[in-house]
GUPASE-156214 format. One line per 5 residues: number of its first residue (from 1); their letters; for each residue x, y, z of C-alpha. Coordinates in pm, 1 decimal. Example, Ala and Ser with C-alpha at 12.3 -4.5 7.8 and 13.67 -1.06 7.14 Angstrom:
<atoms>
1 = as = 1230.0 -450.0 780.0; 1367.0 -106.0 714.0 $
</atoms>
This chain:
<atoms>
1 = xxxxx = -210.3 5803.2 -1678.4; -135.1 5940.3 -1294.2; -473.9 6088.6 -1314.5; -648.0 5749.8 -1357.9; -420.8 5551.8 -1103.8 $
6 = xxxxx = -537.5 5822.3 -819.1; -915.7 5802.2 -914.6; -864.7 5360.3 -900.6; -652.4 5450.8 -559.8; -887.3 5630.9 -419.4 $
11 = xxxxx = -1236.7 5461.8 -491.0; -1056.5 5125.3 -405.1; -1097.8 5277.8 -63.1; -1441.6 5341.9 -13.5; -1735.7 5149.2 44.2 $
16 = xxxxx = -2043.8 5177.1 -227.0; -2354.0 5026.4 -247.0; -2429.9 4800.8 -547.0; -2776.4 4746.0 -615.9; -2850.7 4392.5 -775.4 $
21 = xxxxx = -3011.3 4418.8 -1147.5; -2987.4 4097.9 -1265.5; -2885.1 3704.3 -1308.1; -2789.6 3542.7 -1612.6; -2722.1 3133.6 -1540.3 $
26 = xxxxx = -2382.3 3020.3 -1657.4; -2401.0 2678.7 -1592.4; -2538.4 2466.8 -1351.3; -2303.3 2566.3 -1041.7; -2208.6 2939.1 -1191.4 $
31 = xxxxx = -2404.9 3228.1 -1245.3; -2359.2 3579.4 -1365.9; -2462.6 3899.2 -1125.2; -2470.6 4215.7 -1278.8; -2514.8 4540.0 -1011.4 $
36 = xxxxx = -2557.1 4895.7 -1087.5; -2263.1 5067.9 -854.5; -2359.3 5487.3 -989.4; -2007.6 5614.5 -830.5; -1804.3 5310.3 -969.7 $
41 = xxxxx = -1470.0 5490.4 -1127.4; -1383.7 5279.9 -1370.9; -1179.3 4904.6 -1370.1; -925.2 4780.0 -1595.4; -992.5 4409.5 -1740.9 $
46 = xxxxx = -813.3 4150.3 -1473.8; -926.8 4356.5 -1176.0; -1127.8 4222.2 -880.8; -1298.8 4428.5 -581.7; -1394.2 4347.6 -232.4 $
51 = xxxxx = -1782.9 4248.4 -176.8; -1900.4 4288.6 144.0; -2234.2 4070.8 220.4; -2398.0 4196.9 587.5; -2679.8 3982.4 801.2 $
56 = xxxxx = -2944.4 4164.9 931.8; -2779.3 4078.2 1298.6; -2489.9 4271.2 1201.2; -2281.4 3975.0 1091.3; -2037.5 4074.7 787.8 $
61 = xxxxx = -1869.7 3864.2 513.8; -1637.4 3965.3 296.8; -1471.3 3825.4 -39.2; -1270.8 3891.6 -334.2; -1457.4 3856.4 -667.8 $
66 = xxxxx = -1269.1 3888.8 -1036.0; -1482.6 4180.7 -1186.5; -1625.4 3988.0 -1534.9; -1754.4 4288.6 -1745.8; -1536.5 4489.5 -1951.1 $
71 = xxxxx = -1492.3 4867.1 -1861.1; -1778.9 5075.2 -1962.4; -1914.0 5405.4 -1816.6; -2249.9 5311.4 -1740.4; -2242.0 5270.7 -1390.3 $
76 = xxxxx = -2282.1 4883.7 -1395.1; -2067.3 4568.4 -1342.8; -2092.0 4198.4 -1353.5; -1963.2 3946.1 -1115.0; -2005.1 3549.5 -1222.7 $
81 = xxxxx = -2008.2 3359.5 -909.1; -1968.8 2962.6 -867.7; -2162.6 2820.1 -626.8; -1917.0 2651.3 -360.6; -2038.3 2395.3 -136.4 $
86 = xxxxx = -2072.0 2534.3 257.5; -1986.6 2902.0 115.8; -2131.7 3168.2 302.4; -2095.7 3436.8 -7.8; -2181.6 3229.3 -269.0 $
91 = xxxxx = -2424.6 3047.0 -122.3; -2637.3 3342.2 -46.5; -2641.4 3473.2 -399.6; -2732.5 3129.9 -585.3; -2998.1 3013.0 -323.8 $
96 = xxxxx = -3147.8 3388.5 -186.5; -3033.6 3655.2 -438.2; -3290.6 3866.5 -643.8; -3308.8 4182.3 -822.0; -3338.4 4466.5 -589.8 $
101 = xxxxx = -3066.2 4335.3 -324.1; -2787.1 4565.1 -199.2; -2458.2 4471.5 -110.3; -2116.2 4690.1 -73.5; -1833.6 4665.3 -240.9 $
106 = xxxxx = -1511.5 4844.3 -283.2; -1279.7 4882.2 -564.0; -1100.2 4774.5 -834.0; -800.7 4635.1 -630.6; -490.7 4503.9 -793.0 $
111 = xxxxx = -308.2 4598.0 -1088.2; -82.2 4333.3 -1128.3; -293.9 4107.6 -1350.2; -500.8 4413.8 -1534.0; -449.5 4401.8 -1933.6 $
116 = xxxxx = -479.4 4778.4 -2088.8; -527.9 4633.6 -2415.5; -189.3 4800.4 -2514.2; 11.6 4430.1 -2560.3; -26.9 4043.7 -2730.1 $
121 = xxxxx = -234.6 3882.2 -2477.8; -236.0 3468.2 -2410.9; -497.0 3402.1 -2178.3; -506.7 3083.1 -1931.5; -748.2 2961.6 -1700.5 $
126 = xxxxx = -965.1 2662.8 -1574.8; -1308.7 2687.0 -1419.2; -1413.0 3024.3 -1291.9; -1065.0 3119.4 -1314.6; -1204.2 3231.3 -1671.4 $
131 = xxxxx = -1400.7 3517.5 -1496.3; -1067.5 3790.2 -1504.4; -977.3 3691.4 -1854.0; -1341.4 3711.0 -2024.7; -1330.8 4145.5 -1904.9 $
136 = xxxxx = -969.9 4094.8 -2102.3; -1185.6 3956.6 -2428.9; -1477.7 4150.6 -2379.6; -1279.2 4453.0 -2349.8; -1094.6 4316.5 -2679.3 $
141 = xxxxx = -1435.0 4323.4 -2865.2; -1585.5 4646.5 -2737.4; -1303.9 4795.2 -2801.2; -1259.7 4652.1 -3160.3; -857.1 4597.1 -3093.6 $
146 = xxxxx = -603.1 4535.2 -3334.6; -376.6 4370.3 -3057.2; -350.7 4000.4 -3112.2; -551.8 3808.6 -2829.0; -580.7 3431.3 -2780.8 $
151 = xxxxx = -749.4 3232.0 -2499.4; -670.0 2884.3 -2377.4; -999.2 2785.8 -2132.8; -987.5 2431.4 -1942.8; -1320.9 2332.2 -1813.0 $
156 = xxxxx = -1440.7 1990.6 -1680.8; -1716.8 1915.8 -2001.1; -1838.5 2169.4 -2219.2; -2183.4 2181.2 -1979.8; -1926.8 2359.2 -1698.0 $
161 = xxxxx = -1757.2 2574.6 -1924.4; -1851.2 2917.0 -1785.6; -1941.1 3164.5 -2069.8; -1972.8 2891.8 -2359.5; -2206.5 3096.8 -2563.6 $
166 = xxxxx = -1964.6 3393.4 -2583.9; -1650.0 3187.9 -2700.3; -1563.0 3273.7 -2998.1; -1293.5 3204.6 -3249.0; -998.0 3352.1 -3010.8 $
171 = xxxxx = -1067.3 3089.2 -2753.4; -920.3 2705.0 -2745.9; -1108.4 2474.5 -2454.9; -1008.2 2184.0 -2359.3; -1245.9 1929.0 -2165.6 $
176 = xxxxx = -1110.6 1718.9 -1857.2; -1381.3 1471.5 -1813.8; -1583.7 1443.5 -2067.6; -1628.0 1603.1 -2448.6; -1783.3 1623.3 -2799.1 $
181 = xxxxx = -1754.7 1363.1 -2999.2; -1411.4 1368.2 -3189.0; -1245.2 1646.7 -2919.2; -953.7 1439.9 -2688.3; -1046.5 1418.5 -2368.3 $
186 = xxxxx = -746.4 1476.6 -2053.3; -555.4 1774.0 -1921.4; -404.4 2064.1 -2083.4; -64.2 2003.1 -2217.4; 223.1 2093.5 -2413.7 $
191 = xxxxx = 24.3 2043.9 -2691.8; -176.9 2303.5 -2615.5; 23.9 2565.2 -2533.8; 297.9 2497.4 -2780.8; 109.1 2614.4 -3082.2 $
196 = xxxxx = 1.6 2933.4 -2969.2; 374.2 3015.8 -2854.7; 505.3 2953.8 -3146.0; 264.2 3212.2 -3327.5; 450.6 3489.9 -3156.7 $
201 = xxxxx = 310.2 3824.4 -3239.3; 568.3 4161.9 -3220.4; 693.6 4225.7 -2877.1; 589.4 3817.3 -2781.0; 284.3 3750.4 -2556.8 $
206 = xxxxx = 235.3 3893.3 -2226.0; 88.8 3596.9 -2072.8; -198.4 3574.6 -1797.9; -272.3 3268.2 -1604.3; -564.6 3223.1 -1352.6 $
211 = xxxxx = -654.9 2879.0 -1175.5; -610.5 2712.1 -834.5; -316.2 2708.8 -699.8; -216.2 2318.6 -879.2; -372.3 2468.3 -1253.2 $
216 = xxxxx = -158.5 2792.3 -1204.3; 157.1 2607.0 -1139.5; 96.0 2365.8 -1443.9; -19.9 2581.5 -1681.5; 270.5 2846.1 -1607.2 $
221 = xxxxx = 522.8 2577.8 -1639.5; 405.3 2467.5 -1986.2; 451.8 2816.7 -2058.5; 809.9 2821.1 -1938.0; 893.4 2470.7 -2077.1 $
226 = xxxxx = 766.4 2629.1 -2425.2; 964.7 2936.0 -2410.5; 754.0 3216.2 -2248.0; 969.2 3407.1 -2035.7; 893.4 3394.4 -1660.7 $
231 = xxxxx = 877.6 3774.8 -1617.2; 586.6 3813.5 -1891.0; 351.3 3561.3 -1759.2; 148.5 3700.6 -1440.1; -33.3 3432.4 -1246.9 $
236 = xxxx = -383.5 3498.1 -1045.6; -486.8 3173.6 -809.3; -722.1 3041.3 -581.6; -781.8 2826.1 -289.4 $
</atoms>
């Protein structure tokens, strides 16, 4: 694939405008932006890019956003944003963002954490860490793949769990603070994770975890501690 690595390489350099189409709410503190971006080469599920936000005085901001949508050639892409308290970014698009705005962004960066759809994939993430690992499911669907897939998704209560209307039967949440009738109610444990290891598909799982920093570090060491070796499980945090 050296041809597609030098296309990714090169476009991850330049700067193009995305043109804003439209929002789809998430949840009450995420939403979904979806840009048309005409030049954009092509992303692998797990990428991100850079988005560059400029004031009319000239003032820049930039950020790294997890791209959400699942490759397709049609020129469009979908970031899902959550609104964070005092962000600059983020703040813009949930309180001042409409169809018809143009930002820049640049891109796809990273290919440490992109899934090809070629492997067993056990996806792990809390909050909008989700974002990276619903292009690795979407991707899975489009696609129609044979390659086993499952999804472990921790979310505060199911009214904050980004993309709840898309989950389907390859995805496990688990609720933190509050939850359906019946469903436990705490942090994800070895009881979580434990089942799904021991359903090891051939080759095992190749294992992708993305969280803050303290959810990264837990949720890869209940991997570990249920016998997913360190060098398959690839880790994306924040803040």
């Amino acid at each position: 694939m050296p041809g597609r690595i030098a296309v990714s390489k090169q476009a991850a350099a330049v700067w193009q405008t995305a043109t804003l189409t439209e929002i789809r709410r998430e949840t009450a503190h995420a939403a979904t932006y979806r840009f048309a971006v005409p030049a954009w080469a092509g992303h692998l599920p797990g990428q991100h890019l850079m988005l560059r936000l400029t004031a009319e005085d000239g003032y820049a901001a930039q950020r790294h956003y997890s791209i959400a949508s699942a490759p397709d050639d049609s020129g469009h892409i979908e970031l899902t944003l959550d609104h964070v308290e005092g962000g600059e970014v983020s703040g813009w698009f949930h309180t001042m963002a409409g169809p018809g705005d143009e930002v820049e962004v640049r891109g796809p960066l990273s290919g440490f954490f992109a899934w090809p759809g070629d492997r067993p994939a056990l996806l792990i993430g809390a909050g909008s860490g989700v974002v990276p690992l619903m292009s690795m499911v979407r991707h899975h669907r489009a696609r129609n793949l044979s390659v086993p897939l499952r999804m472990l998704v921790s979310a505060r209560s199911p009214e904050e769990l980004i993309y709840a209307r898309e989950l389907g039967a390859e995805t496990t949440p688990v609720f933190t603070r509050s939850a359906p009738e019946g469903v436990p109610v705490g942090r994800m444990t070895a009881a979580h994770v434990a089942p799904l290891l021991a359903e090891q598909p051939p080759g095992g799982w190749e294992a992708y975890v993305c969280g803050s920093n303290a959810f990264a570090e837990h949720a890869s060491r209940l991997l570990v501690e249920a016998g997913q070796p360190v060098d398959r499980i690839r880790i994306e945090r924040f803040g």
